[in-house]
C-alpha positions as CSV (number, residue, x, y, z in Angstrom):
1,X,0.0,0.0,0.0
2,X,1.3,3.7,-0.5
3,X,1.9,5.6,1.7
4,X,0.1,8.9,2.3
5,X,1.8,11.7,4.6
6,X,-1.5,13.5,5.4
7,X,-2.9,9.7,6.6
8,X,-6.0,10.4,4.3
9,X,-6.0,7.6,1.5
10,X,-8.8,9.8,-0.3
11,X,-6.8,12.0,-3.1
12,X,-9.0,14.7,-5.2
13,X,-7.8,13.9,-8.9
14,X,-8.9,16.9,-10.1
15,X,-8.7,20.1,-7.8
16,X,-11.3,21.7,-9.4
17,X,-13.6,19.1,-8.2
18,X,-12.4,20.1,-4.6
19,X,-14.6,23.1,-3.9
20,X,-18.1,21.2,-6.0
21,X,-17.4,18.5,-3.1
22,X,-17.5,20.4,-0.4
23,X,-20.3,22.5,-1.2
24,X,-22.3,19.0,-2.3
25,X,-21.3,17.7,1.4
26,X,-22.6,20.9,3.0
27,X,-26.0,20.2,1.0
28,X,-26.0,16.7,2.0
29,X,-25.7,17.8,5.8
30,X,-28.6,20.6,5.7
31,X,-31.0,18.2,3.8
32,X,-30.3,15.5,6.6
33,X,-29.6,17.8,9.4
34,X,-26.6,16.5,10.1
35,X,-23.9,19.0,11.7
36,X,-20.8,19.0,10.0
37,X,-17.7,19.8,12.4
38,X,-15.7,22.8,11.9
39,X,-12.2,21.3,13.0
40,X,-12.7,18.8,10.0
41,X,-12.7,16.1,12.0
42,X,-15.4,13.0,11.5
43,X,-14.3,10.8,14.6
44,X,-17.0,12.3,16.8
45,X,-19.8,11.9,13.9
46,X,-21.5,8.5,14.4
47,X,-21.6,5.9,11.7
48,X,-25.3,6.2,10.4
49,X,-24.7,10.1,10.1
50,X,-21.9,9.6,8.1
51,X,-23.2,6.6,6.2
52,X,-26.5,8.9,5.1
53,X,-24.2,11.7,4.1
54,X,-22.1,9.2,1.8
55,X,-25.2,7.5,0.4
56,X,-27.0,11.1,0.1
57,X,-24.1,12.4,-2.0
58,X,-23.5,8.8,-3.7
59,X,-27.1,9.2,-5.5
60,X,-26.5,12.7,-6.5
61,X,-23.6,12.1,-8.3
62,X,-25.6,8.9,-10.0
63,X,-28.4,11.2,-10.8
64,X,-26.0,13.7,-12.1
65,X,-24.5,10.9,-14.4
66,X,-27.6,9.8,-15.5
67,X,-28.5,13.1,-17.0
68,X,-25.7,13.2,-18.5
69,X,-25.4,10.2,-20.3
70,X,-29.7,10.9,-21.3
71,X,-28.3,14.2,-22.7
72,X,-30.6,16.7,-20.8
73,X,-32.2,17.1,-17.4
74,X,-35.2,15.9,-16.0
């Protein structure tokens, strides 16, 4: 396995993807009302928070794909 000196195995491949990320998270956290902490740190977050934010932003992105590949919106 590589290794990482930030210990975070998740690497943005494109930067500009960075900021659309965050802001998708933030959404995620509002629509759920889940509070995301301001030091960064998701230790104190229990799993099924976490686990609705990452399914939450998982089918946006597959919607967003979908209306991609369909050639329009919906």
């Amino acid at each position: 396995m590589a290794s990482n000196s930030s210990g975070s195995r998740n690497q943005v491949l494109v930067p500009q993807a960075k900021a659309a990320l965050q802001s998708m998270k933030t959404e995620a956290a509002q629509s759920l009302g889940v509070q995301i902490p301001a030091d960064g740190y998701y230790g104190n977050v229990t799993s099924r928070d976490a686990g609705s934010l990452g399914g939450y932003i998982t089918k946006k992105l597959v919607q967003m794909a979908e209306q991609q590949l369909s050639g329009g919106s919906r």
